[in-house]
C-alpha positions in Angstrom: 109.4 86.7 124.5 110.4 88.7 121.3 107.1 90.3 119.9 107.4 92.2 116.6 104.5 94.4 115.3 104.1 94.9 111.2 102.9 98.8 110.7 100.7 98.5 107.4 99.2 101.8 107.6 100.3 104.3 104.9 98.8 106.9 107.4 101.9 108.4 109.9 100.0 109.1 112.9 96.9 107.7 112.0 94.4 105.5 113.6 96.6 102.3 113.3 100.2 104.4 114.8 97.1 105.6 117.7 96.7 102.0 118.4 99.7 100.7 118.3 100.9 102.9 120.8 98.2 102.3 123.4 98.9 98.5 122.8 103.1 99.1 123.6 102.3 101.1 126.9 99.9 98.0 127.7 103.1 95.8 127.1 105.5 97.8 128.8 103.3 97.4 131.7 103.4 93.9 131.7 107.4 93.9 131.2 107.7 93.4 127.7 108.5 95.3 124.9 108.0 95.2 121.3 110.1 95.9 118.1 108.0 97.6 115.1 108.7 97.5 111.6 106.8 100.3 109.8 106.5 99.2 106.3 105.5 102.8 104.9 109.0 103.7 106.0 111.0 101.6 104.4 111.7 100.1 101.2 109.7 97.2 100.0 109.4 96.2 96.5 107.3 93.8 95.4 107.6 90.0 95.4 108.3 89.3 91.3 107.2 85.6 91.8 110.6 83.8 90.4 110.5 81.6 93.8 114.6 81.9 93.7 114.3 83.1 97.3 113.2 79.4 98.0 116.7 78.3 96.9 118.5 81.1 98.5 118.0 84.4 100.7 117.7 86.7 99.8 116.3 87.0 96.4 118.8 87.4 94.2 115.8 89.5 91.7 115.0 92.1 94.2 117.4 94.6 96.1 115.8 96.6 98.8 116.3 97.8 102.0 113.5 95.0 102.9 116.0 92.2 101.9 119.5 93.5 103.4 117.8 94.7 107.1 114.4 92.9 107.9 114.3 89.6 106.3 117.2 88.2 107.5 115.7 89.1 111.4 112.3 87.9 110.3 112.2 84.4 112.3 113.7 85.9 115.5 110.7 86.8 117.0 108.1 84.8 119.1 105.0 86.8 118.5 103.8 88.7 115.5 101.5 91.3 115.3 100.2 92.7 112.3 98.3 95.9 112.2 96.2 97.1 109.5 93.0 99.6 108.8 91.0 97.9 106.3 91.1 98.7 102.5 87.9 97.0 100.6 87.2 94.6 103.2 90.8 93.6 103.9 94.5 94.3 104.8 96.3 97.0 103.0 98.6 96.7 100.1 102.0 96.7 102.3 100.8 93.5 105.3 99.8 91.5 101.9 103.3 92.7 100.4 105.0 91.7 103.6 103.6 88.3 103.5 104.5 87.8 100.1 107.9 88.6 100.6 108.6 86.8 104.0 107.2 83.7 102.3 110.8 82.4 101.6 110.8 81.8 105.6 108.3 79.9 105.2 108.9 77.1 102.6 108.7 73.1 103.5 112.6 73.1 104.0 113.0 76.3 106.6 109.0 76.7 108.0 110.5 79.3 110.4 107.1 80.5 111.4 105.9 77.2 112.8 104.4 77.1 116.1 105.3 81.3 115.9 102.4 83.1 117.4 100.7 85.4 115.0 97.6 87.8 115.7 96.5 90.6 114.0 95.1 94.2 115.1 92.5 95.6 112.3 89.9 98.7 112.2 87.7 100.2 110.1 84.6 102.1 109.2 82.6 99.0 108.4 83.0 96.9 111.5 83.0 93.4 111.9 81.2 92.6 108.8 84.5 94.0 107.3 86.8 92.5 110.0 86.0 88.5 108.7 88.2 88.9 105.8 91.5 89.7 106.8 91.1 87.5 110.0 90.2 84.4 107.4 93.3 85.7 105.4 95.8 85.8 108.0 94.1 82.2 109.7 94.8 80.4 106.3 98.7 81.9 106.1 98.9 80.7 110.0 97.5 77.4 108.2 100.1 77.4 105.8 103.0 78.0 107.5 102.3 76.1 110.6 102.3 79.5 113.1 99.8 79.5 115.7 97.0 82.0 115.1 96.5 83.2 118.4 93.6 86.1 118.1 93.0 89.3 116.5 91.7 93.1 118.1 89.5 95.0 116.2 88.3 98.7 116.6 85.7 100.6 114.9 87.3 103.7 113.1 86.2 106.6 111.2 88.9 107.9 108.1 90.1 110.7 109.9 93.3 109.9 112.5 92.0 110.4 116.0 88.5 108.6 115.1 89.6 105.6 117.0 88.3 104.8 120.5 91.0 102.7 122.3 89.7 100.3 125.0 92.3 99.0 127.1 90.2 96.1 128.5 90.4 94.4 125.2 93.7 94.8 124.0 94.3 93.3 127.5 92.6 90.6 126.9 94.3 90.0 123.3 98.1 90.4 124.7 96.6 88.0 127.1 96.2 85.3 124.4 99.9 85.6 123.1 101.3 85.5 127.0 99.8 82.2 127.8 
């Protein structure tokens, strides 16, 4: 099983990296590993709307480092994760750039995500009452291209990195979701 985790926090070593890494030691310890893309790190411009990429990938409009090394991997995986804090109730800038821009993978003709397993990981100060909107977000792109939402993991965070309280029980449980 190839599981890829999407990095959306603009924090390096924040609450999100904190979590991340408690959830790929739980992995290795069920003998599987995980490839991360860390979208603060690399160069990601934004989707210009043109639809070209439905013809053809990549976009022949935008030339980034996102085009020539990720896309082109995008549909290789089995399992995708998608970790985020919450900004105003929802993902951050870069997941919702990510989506936009692997939506060429996506289109009636390729629908590379279908029956893909997708989850996502989310925390925040605000708590579940917060949590409802990226999770109905990322259920209606699961919708729309056909991948399987499989669950999400939330944890309650403060704004400094370190305010997160990992709980292992639970992010058991979620891996548990993708592994069946």
């Amino acid at each position: 099983m190839k599981i890829l985790i999407i990095n959306g926090s603009p924090r390096r070593g924040g609450n999100t990296d904190k979590i991340i890494l408690a959830l790929k030691k739980r992995l290795k310890e069920k003998f599987l590993n995980a490839e991360e893309i860390i979208l603060r790190d690399i160069e990601i411009k934004l989707s210009d709307g043109c639809l070209s990429c439905a013809k053809s990938l990549p976009c022949p409009n935008i030339k980034d480092e996102f085009s020539k090394k990720y896309l082109p991997k995008i549909s290789d995986y089995d399992v995708y994760l998608l970790a985020t804090p919450t900004y105003c109730d929802n993902v951050t800038p870069m997941i919702k750039n990510f989506i936009d821009r692997i939506l060429p993978i996506s289109y009636s003709k390729k629908m590379e995500l279908k029956n893909k397993k997708i989850g996502i990981i989310i925390h925040g100060m605000s708590g579940m009452s917060s949590f409802k909107f990226p999770i109905m977000w990322i259920k209606s792109v699961c919708e729309w291209t056909e991948a399987k939402f499989v669950g999400y993991l939330t944890f309650k965070s403060g704004a400094k990195a370190g305010d997160v309280k990992i709980n292992n029980k639970k992010i058991n449980l979620f891996l548990n979701k993708f592994l069946k």
